[in-house]
PDB file of N, CA, C and O in Angstrom:
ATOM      1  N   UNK A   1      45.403   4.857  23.149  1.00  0.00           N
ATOM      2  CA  UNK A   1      44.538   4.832  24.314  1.00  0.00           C
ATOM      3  C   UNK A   1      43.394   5.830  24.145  1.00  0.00           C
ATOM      4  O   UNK A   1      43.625   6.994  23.816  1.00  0.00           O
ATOM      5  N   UNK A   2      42.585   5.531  24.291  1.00  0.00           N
ATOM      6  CA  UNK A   2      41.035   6.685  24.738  1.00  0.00           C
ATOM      7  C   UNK A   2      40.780   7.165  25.813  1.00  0.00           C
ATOM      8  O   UNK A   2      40.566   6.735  26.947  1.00  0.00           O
ATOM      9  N   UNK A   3      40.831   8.228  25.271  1.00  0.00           N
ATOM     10  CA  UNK A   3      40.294   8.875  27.076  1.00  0.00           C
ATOM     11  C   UNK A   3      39.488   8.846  27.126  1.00  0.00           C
ATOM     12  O   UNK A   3      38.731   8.472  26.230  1.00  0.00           O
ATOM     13  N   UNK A   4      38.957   9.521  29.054  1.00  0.00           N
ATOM     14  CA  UNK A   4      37.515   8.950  29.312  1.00  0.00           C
ATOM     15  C   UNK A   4      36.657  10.057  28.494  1.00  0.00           C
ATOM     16  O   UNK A   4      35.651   9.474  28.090  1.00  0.00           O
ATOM     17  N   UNK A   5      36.641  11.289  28.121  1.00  0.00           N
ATOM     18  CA  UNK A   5      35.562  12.050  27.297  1.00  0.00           C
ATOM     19  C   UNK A   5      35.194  10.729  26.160  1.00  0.00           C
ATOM     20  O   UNK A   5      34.340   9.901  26.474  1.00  0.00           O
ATOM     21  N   UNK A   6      35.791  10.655  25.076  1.00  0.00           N
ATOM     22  CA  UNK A   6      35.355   9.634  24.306  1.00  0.00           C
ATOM     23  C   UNK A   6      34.845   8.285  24.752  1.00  0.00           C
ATOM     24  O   UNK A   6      33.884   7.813  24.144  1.00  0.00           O
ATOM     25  N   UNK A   7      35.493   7.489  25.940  1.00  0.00           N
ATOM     26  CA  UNK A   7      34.065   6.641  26.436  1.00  0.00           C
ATOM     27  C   UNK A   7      32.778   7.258  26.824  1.00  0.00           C
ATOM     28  O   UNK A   7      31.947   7.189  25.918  1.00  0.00           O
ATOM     29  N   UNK A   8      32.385   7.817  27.856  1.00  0.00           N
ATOM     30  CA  UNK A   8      31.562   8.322  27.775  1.00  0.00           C
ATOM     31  C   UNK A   8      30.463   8.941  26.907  1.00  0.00           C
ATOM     32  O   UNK A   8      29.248   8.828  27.068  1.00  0.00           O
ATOM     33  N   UNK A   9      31.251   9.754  25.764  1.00  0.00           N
ATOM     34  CA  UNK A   9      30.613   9.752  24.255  1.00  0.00           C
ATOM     35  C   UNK A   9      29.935   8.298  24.044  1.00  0.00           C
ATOM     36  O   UNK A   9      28.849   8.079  24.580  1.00  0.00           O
ATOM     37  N   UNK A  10      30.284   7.752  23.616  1.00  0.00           N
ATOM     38  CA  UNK A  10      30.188   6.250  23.244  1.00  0.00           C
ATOM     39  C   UNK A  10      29.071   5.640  24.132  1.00  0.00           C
ATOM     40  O   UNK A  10      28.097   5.114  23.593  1.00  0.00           O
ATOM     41  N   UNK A  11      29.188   5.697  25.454  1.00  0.00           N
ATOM     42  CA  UNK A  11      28.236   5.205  26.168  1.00  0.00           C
ATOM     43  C   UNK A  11      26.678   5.649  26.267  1.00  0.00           C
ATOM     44  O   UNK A  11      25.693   5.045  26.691  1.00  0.00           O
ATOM     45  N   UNK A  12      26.879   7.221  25.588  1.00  0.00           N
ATOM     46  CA  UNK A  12      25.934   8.074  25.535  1.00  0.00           C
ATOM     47  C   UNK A  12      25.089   7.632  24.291  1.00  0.00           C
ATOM     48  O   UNK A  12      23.860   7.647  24.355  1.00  0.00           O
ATOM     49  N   UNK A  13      25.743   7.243  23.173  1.00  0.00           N
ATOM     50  CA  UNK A  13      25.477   7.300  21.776  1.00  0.00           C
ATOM     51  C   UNK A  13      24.837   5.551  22.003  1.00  0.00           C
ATOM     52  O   UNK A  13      23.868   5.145  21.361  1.00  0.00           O
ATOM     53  N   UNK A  14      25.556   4.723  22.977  1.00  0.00           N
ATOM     54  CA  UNK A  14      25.037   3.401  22.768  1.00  0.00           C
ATOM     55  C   UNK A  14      23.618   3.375  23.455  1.00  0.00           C
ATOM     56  O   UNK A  14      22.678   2.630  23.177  1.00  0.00           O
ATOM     57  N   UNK A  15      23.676   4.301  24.360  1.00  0.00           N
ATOM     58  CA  UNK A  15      22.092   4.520  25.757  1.00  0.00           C
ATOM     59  C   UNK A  15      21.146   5.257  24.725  1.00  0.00           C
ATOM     60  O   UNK A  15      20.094   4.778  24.302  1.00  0.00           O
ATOM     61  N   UNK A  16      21.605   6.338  24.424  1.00  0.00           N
ATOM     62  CA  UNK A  16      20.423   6.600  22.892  1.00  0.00           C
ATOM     63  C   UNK A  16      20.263   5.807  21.961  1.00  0.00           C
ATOM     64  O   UNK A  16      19.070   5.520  21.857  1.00  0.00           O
ATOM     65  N   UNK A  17      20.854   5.343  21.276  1.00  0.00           N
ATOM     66  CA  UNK A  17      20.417   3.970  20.227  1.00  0.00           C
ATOM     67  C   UNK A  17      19.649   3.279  20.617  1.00  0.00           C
ATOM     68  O   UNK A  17      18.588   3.176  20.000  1.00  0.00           O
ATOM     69  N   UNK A  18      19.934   2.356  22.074  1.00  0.00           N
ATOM     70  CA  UNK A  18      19.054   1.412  22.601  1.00  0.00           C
ATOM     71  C   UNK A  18      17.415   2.063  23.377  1.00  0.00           C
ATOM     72  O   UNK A  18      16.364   1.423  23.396  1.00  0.00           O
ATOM     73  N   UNK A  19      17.552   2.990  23.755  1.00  0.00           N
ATOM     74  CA  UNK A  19      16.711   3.934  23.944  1.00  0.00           C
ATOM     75  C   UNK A  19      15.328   4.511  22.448  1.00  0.00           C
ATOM     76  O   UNK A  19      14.124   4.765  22.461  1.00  0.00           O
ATOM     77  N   UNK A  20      16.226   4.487  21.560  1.00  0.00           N
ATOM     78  CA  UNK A  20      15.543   4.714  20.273  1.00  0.00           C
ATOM     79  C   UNK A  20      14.823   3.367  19.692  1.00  0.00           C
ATOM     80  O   UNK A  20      13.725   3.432  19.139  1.00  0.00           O
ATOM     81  N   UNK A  21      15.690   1.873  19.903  1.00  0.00           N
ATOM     82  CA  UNK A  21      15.274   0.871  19.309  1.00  0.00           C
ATOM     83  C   UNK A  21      14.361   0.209  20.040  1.00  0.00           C
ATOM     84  O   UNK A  21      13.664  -0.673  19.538  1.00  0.00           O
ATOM     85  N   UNK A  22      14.234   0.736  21.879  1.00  0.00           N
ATOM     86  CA  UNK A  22      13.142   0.229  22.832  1.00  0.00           C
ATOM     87  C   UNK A  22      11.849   0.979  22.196  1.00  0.00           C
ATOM     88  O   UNK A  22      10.847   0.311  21.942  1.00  0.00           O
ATOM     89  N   UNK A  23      11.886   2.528  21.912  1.00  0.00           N
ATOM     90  CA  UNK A  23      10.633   3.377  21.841  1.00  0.00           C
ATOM     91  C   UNK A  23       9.960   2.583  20.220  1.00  0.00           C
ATOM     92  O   UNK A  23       8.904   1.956  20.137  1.00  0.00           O
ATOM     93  N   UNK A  24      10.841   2.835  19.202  1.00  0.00           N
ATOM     94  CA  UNK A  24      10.594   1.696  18.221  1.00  0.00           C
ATOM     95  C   UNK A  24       9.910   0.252  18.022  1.00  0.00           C
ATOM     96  O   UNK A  24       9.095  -0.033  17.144  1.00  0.00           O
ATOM     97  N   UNK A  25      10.309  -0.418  18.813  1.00  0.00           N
ATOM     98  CA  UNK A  25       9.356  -1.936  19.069  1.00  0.00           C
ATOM     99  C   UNK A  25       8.283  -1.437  19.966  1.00  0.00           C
ATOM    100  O   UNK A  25       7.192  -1.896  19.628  1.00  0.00           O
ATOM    101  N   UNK A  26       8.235  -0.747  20.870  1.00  0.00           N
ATOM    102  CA  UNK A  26       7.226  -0.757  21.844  1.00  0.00           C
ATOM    103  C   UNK A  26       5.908   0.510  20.342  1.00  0.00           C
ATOM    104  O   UNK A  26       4.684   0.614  20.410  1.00  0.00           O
ATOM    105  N   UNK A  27       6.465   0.909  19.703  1.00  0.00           N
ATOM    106  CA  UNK A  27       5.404   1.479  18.636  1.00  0.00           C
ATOM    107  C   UNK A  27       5.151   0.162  17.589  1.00  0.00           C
ATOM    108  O   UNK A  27       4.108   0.054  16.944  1.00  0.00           O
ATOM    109  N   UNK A  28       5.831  -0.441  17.546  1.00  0.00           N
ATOM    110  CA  UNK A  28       5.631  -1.915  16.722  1.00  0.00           C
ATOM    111  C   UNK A  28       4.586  -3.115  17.123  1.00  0.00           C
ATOM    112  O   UNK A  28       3.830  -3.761  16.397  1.00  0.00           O
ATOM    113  N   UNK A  29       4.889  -3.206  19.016  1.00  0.00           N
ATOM    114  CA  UNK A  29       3.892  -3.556  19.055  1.00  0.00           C
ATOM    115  C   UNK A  29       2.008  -2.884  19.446  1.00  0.00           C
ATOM    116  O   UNK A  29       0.941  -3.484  19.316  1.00  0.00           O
ATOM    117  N   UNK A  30       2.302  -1.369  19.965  1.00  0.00           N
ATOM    118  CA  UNK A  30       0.951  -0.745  19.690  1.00  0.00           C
ATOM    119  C   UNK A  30       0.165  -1.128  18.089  1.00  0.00           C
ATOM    120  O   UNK A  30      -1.009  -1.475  17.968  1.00  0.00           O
ATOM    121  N   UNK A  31       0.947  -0.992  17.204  1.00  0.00           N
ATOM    122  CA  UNK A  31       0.943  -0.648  15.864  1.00  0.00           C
ATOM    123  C   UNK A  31       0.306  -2.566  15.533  1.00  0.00           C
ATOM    124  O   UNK A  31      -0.859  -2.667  15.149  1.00  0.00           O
ATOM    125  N   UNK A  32       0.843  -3.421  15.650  1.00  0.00           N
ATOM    126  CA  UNK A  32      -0.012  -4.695  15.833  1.00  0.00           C
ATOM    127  C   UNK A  32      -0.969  -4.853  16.609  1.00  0.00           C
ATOM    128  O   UNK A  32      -1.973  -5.218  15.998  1.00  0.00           O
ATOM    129  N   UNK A  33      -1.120  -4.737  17.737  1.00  0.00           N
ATOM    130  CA  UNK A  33      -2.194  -4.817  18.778  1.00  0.00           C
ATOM    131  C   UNK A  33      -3.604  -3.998  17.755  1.00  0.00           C
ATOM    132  O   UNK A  33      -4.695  -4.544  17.588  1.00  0.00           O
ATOM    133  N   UNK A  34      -3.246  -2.701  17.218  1.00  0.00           N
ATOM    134  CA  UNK A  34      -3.912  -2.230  16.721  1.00  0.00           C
ATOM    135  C   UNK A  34      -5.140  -2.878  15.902  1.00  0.00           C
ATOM    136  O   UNK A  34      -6.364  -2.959  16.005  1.00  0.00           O
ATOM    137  N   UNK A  35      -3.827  -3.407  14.789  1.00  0.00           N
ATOM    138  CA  UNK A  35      -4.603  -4.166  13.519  1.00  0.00           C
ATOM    139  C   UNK A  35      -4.578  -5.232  14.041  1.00  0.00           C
ATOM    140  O   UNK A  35      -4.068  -5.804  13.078  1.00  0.00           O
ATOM    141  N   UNK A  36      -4.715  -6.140  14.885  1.00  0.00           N
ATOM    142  CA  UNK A  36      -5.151  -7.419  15.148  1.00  0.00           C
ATOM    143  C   UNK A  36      -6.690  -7.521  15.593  1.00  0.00           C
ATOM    144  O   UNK A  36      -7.461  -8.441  15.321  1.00  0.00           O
ATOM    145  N   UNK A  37      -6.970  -6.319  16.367  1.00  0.00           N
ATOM    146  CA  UNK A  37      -8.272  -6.068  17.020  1.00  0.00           C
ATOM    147  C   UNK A  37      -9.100  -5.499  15.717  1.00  0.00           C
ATOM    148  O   UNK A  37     -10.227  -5.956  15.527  1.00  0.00           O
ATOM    149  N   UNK A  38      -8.535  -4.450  14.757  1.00  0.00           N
ATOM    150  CA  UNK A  38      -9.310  -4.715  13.448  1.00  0.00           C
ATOM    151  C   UNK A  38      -9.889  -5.566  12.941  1.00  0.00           C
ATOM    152  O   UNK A  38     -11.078  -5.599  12.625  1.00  0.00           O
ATOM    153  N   UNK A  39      -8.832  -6.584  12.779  1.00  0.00           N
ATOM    154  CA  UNK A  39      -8.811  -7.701  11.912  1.00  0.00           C
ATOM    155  C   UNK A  39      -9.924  -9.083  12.442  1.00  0.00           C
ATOM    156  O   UNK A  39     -10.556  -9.885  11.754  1.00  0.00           O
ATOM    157  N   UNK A  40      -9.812  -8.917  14.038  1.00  0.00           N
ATOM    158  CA  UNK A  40     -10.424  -9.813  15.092  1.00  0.00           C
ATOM    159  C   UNK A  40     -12.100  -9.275  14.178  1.00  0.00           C
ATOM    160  O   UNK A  40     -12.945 -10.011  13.670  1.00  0.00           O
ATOM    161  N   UNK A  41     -12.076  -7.912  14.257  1.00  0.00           N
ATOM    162  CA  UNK A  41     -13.273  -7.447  14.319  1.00  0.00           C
ATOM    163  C   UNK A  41     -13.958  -7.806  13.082  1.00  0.00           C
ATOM    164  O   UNK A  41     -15.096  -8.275  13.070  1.00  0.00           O
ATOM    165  N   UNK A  42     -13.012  -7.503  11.682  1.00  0.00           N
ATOM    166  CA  UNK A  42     -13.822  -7.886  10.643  1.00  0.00           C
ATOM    167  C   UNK A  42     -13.954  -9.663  10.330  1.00  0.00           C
ATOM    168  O   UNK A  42     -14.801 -10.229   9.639  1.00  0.00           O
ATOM    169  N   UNK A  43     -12.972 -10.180  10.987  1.00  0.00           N
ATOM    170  CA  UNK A  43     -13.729 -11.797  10.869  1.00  0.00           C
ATOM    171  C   UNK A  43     -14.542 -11.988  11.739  1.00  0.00           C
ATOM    172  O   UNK A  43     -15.490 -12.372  11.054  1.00  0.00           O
ATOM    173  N   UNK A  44     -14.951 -12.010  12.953  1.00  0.00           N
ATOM    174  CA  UNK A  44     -16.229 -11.828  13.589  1.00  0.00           C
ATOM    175  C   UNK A  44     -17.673 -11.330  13.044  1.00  0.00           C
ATOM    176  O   UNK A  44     -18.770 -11.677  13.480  1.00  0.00           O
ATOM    177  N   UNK A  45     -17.390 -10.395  11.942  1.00  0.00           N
ATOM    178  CA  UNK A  45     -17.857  -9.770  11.417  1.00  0.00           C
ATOM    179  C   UNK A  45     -18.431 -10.697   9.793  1.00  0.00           C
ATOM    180  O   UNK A  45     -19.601 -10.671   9.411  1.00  0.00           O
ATOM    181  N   UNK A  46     -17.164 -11.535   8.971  1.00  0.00           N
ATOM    182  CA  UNK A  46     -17.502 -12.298   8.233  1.00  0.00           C
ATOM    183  C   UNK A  46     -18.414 -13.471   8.461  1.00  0.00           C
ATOM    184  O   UNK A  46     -19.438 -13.800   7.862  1.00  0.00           O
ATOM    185  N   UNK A  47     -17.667 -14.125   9.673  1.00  0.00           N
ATOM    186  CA  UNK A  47     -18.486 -15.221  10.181  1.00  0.00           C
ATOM    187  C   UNK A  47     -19.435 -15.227  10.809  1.00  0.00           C
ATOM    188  O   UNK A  47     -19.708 -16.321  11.304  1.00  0.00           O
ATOM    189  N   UNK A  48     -20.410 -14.036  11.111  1.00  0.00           N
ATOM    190  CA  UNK A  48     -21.417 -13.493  11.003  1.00  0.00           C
ATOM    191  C   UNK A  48     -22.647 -13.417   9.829  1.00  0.00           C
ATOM    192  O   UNK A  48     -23.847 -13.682   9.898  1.00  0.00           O
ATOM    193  N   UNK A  49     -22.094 -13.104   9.116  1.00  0.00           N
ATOM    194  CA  UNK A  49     -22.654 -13.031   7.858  1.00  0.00           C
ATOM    195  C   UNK A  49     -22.722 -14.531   7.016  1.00  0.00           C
ATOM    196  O   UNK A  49     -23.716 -15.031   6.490  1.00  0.00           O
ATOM    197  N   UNK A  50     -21.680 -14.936   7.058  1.00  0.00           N
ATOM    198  CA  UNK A  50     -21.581 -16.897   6.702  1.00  0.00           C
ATOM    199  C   UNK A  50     -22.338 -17.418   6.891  1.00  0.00           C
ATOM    200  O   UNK A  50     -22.866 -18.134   6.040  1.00  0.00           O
ATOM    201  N   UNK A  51     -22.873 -17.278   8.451  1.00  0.00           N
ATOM    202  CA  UNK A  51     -23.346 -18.000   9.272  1.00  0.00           C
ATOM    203  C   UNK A  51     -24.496 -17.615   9.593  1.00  0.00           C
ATOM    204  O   UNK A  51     -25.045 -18.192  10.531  1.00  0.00           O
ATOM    205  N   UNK A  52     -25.275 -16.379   8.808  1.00  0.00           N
ATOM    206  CA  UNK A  52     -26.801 -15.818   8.478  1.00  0.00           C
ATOM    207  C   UNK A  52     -27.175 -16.449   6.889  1.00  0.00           C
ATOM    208  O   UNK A  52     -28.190 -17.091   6.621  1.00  0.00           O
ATOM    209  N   UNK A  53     -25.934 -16.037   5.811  1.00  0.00           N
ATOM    210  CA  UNK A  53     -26.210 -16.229   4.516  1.00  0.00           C
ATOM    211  C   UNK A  53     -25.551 -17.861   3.863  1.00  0.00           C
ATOM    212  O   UNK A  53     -24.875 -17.953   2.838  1.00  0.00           O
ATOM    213  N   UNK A  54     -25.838 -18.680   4.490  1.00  0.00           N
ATOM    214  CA  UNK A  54     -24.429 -19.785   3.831  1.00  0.00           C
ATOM    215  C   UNK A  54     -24.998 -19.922   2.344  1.00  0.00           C
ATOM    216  O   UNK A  54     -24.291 -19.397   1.484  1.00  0.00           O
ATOM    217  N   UNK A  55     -26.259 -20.598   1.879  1.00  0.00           N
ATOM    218  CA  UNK A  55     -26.206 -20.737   0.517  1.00  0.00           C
ATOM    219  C   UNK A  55     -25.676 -19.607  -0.586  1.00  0.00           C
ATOM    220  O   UNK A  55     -25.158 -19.787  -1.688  1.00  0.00           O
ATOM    221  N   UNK A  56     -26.038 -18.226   0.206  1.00  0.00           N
ATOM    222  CA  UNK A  56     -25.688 -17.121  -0.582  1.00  0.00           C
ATOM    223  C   UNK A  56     -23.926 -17.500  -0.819  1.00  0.00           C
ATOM    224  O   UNK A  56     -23.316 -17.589  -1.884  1.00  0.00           O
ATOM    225  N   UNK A  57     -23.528 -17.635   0.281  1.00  0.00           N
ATOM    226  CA  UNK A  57     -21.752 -17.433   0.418  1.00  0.00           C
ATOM    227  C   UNK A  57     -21.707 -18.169  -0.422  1.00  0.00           C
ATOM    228  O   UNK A  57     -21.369 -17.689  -1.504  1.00  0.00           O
ATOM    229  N   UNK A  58     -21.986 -19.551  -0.382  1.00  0.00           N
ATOM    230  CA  UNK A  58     -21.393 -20.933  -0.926  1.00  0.00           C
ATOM    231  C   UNK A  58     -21.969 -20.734  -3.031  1.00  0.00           C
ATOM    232  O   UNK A  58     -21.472 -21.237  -4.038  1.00  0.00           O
ATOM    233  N   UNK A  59     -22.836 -20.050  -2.896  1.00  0.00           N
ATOM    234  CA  UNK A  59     -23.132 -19.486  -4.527  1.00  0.00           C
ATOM    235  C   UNK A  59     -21.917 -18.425  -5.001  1.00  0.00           C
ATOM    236  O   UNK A  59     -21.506 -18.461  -6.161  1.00  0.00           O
ATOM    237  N   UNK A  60     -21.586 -17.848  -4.403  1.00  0.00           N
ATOM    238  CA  UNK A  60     -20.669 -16.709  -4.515  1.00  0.00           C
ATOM    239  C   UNK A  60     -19.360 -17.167  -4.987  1.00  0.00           C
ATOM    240  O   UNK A  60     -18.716 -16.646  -5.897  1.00  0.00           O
ATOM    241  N   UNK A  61     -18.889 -18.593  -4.011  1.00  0.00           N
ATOM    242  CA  UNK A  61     -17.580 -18.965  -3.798  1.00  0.00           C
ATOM    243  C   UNK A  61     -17.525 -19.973  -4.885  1.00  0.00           C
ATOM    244  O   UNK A  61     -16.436 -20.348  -5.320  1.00  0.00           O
ATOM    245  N   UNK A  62     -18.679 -20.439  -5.354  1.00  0.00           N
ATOM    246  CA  UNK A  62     -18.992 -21.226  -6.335  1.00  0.00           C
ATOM    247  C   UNK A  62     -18.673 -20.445  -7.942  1.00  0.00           C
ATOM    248  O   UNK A  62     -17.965 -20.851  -8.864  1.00  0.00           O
ATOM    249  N   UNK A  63     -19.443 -19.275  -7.837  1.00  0.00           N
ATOM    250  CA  UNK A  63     -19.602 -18.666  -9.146  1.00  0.00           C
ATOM    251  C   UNK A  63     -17.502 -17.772  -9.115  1.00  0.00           C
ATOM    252  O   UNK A  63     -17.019 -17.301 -10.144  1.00  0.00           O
ATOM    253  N   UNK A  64     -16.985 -17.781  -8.209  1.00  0.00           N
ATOM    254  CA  UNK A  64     -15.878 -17.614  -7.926  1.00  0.00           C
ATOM    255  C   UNK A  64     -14.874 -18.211  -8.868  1.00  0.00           C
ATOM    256  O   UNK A  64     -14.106 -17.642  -9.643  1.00  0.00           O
ATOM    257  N   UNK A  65     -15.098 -19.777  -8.570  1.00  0.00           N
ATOM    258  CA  UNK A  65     -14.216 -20.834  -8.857  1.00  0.00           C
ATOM    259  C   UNK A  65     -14.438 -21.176  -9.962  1.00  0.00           C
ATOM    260  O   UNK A  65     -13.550 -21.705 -10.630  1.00  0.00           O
ATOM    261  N   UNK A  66     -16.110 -20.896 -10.619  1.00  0.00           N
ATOM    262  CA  UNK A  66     -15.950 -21.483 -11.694  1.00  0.00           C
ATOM    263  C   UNK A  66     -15.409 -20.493 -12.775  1.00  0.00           C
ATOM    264  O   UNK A  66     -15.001 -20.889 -13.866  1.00  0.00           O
ATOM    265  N   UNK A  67     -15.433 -19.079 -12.372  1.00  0.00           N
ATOM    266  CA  UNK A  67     -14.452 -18.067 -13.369  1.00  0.00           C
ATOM    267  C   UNK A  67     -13.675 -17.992 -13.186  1.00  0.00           C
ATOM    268  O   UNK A  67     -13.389 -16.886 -13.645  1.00  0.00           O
ATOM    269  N   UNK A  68     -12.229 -18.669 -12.447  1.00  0.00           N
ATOM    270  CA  UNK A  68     -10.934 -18.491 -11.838  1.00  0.00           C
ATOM    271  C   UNK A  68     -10.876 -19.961 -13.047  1.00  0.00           C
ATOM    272  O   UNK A  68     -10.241 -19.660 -14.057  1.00  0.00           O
ATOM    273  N   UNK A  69     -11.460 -21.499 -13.059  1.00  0.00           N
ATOM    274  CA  UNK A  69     -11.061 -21.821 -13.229  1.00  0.00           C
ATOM    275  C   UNK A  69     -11.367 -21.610 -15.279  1.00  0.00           C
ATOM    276  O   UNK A  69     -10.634 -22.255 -16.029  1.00  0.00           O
ATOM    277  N   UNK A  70     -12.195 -20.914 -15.727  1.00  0.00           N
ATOM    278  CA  UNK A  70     -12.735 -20.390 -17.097  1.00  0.00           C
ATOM    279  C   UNK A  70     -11.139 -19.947 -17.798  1.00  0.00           C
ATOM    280  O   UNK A  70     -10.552 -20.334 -18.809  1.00  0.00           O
ATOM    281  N   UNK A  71     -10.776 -18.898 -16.659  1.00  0.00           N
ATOM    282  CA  UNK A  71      -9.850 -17.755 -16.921  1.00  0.00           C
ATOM    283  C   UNK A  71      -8.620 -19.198 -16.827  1.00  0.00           C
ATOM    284  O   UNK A  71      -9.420 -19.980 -17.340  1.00  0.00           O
ATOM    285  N   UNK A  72      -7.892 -19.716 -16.682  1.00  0.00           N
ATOM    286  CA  UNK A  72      -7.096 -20.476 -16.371  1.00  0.00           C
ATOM    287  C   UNK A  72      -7.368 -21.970 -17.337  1.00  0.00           C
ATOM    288  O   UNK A  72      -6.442 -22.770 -17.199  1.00  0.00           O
ATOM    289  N   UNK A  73      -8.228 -22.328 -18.056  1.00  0.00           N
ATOM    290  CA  UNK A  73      -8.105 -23.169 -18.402  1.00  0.00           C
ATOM    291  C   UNK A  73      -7.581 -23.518 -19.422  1.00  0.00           C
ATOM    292  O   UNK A  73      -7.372 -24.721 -19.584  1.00  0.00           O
ATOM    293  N   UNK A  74      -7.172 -22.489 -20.516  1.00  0.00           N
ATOM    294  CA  UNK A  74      -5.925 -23.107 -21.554  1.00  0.00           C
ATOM    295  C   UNK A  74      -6.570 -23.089 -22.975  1.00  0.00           C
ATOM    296  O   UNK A  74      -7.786 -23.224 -22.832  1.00  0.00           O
ATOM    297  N   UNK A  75      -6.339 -23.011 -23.864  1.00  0.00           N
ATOM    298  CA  UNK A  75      -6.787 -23.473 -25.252  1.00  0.00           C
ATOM    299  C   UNK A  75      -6.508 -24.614 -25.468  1.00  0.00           C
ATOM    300  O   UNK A  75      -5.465 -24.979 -24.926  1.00  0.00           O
ATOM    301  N   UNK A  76      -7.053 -25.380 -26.084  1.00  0.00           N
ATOM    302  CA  UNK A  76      -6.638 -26.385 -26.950  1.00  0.00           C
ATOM    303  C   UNK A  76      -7.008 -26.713 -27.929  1.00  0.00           C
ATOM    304  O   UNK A  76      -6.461 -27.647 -28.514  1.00  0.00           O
TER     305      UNK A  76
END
């Protein structure tokens, strides 16, 4: 049998754990909120620029592909 000191222990140790794993997610989600509004910011930020420079982009993404596919194409 257990006495009540050791429940109580127990109840204490389970209210801090859950206490620790609430403060934890609630920094998990500051910690996203964070970098989402970054992230919001620098694609706003790309498609900005896309959408001033397209031939530039579309040369870029071009000269991109054709050395991705240089590097990748094999001997024969």
């Amino acid at each position: 049998m257990r006495n009540l000191t050791e429940d109580r222990t127990a109840e204490n140790l389970v209210d801090a754990a859950g206490e620790r794993a609430k403060s934890c997610v609630d920094a998990g989600v500051d910690a996203l909120n964070a970098v989402s509004g970054k992230a919001r910011k620098i694609g706003d930020s790309a498609d900005g620029y896309v959408r001033d420079n397209p031939w530039l982009v579309i040369g870029a993404v071009a000269g991109i592909a054709a050395l991705v596919g240089f590097l990748f194409r094999g001997r024969r």
